[in-house]
C-alpha positions in Angstrom: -45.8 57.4 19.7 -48.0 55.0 17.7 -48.7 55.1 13.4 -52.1 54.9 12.5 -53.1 54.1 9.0 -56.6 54.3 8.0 -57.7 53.5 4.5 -61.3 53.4 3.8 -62.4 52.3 0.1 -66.1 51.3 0.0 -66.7 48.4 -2.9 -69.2 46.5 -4.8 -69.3 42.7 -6.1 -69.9 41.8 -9.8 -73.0 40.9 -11.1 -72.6 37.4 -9.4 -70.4 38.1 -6.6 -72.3 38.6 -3.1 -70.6 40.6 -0.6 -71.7 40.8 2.9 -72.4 44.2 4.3 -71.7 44.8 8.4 -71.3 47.2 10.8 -68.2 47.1 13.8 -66.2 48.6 16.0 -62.2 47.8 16.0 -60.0 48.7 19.2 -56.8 50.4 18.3 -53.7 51.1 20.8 -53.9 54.1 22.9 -50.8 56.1 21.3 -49.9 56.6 18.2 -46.7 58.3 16.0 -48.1 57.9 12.6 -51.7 58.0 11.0 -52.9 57.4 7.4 -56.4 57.5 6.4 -57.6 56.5 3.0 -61.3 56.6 2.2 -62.1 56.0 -2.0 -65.7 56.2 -1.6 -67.8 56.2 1.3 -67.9 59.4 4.2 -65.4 59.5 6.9 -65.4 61.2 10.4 -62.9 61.6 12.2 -63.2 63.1 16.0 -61.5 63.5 19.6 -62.9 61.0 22.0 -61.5 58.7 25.1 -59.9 55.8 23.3 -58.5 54.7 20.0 -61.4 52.9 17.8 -62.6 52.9 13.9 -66.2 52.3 14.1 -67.8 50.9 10.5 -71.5 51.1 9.4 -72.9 49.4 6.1 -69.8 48.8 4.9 -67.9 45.4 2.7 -66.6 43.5 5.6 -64.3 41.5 3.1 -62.8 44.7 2.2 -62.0 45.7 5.6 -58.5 45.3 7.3 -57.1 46.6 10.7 -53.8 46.3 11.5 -51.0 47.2 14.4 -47.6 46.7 14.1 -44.6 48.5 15.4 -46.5 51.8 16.7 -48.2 51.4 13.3 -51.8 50.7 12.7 -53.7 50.7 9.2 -57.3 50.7 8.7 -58.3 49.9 4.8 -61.4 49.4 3.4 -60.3 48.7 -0.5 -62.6 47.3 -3.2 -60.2 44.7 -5.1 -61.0 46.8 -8.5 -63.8 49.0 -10.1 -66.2 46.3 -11.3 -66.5 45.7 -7.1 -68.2 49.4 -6.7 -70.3 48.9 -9.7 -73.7 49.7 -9.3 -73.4 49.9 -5.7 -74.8 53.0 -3.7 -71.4 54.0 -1.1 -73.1 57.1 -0.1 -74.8 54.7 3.4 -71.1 53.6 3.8 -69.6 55.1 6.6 -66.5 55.2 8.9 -65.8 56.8 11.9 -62.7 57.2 13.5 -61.9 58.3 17.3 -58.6 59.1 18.2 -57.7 59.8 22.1 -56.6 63.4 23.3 -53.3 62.2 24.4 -52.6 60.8 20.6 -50.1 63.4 18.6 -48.7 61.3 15.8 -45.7 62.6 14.4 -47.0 61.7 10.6 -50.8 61.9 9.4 -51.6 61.0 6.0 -55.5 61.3 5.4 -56.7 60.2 1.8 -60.4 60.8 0.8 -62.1 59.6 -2.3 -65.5 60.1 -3.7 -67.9 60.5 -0.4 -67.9 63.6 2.5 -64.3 63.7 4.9 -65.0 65.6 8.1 -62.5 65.6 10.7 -62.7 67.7 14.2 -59.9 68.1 16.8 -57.4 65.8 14.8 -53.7 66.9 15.8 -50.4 65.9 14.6 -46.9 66.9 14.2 -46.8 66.7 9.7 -50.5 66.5 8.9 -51.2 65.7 4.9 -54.9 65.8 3.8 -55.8 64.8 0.7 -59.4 66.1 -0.5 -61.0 63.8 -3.3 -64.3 64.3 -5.1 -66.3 65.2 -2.3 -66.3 67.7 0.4 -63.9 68.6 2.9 -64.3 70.0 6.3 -61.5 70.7 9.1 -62.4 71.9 12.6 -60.1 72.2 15.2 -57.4 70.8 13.5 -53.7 70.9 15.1 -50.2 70.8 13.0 -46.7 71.9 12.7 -46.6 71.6 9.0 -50.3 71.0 7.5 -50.2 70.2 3.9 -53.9 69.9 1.7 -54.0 68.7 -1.6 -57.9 70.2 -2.4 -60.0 68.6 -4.9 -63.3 69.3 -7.1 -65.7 69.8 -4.3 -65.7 72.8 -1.5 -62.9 72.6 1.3 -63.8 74.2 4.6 -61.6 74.6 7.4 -62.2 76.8 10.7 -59.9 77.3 13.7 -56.7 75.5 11.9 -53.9 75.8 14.2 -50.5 76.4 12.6 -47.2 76.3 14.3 -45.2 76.9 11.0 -46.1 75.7 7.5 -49.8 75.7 5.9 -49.3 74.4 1.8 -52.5 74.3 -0.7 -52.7 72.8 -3.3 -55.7 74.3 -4.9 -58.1 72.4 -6.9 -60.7 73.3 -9.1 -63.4 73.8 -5.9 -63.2 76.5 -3.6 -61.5 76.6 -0.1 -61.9 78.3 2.6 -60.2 78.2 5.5 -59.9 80.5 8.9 -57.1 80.4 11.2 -56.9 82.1 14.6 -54.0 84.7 14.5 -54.0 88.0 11.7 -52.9 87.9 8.7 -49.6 89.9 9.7 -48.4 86.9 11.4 -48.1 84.6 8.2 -45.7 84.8 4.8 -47.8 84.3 2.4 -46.3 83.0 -0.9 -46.7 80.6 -3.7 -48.0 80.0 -7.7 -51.4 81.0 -8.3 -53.8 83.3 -10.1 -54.2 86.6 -7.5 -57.6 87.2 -8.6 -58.7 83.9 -6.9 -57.0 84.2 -3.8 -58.8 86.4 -1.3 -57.3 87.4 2.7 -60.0 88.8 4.7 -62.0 89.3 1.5 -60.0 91.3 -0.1 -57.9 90.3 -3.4 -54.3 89.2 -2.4 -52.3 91.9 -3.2 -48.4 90.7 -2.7 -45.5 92.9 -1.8 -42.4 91.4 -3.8 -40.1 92.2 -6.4 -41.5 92.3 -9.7 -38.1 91.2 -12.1 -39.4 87.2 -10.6 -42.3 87.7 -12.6 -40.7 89.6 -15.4 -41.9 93.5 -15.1 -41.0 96.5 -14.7 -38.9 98.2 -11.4 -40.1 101.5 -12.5 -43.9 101.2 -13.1 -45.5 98.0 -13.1 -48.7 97.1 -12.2 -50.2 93.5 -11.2 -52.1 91.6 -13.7 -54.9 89.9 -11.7 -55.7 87.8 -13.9 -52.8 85.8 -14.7 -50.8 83.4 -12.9 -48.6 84.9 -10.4 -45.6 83.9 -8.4 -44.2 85.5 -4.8 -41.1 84.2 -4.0 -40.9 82.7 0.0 -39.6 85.2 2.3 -39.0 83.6 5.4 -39.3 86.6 7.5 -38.1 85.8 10.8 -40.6 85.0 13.2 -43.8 84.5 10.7 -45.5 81.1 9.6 -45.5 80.4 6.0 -48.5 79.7 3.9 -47.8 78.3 0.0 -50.1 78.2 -2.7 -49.8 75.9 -5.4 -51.9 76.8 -8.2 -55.6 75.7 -8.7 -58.7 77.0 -10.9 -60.9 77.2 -7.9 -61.0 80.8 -5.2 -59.3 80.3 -1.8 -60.4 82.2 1.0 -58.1 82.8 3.9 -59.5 84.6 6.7 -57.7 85.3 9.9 -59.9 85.7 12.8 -57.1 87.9 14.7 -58.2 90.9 12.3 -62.0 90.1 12.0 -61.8 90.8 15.7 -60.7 93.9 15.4 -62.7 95.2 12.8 -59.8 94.9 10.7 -58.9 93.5 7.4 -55.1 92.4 5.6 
């Protein structure tokens, strides 16, 4: 399998420095074992398609770089510091990405910054999404272990496919995300405040022992509006979600009980 590295940072000149501004399209191999996409400004798509290519529109040509080496391949687009974005408008700077079906890296690493990250049908064996400023949305996304560190701005993510870890790191926007199978099929665990963290609408109401979070075994009653922690239980034959903190509510809804007229 081939890496693929992907950075795309969207810059401005100085006052006196003139950058030239381009659109392109880039060939990439046709496999792939690792991916990493960075993006500090500017929107980036990412999508299924027949071959390997990242396609640029309005974007710093000096700050562009493709490479390929050893089943690696990195795509940056860096501005050299923050005076080079100054007064420049990144929202027309865009990248799109189209990776092959036959690509399933075994490492993703996908970095956005200030502008919009959509990606649709992306699959990988360790998938790690990193949110930014701006907004995130997931579709059709494939991974063994998918790990999102959210940001300020909404998170969206429909018909995720987990085959054994989903972490969140929550941020201070809200995410929502909906995967496939019923709630009843996943451990849920993790840091967080319960009253923000919602499974089929409803408030996340844990099953673990209280002395971790230092109450009573006789009569004790959950707080909802504190920080909370549940423990990992690894019960055999579940996934494992993990929720690391965050001021912002996360939505999990499992379309397996929606179906059913159900709810967690």
């Amino acid at each position: 399998m081939l890496p693929v590295v992907l950075l795309f940072l969207c810059a401005c000149g100085t006052q006196k420095q003139m950058v030239e501004m381009s659109s392109e399209v880039y060939e990439l191999p046709q496999k792939c074992e690792e991916l990493t996409v960075t993006a500090d400004v500017g929107s980036v798509f990412i999508q299924k398609g027949e071959k390997a290519e990242p396609k640029t529109e309005h974007v710093v040509s000096q700050w562009l770089t493709v490479t390929e080496e050893n089943d690696v391949v990195t795509v940056s687009y860096i501005p050299p510091d923050e005076e080079a974005v100054e007064g420049m408008e990144t929202d027309s700077h865009h990248l799109t990405l189209t990776l092959p079906e036959e690509w399933m890296p075994e490492k993703a690493a996908l970095t956005a910054g200030t502008g919009p990250f959509y990606m649709d049908g992306a699959e990988a064996k360790d998938l790690f999404l990193h949110q930014g400023t701006g907004q995130m949305m997931l579709k059709h996304v494939t991974a063994e272990n998918l790990e999102l560190e959210c940001g300020g701005d909404l998170a969206e993510g429909e018909h995720l496919q987990v085959v054994k870890n989903l972490t969140i790191h929550g941020g201070t926007g809200k995410i929502s995300l909906t995967m496939p199978e019923t709630a009843e099929d996943y451990d849920i665990s993790g840091s967080f405040f319960t009253r923000n963290v919602t499974v089929n609408g409803k408030t996340l109401k844990p099953e673990v022992s209280v002395e971790q979070n230092g109450g009573d075994l006789d009569s004790w009653e959950m707080d909802f509006d504190e920080d909370f922690t549940v423990p990992k239980q690894k019960t055999e034959g579940k996934k494992q979600i993990q929720i690391d903190g965050g001021t912002g509510e996360i939505a999990l809804t499992f379309a397996g009980n929606t179906e059913k007229g159900a709810t967690a």
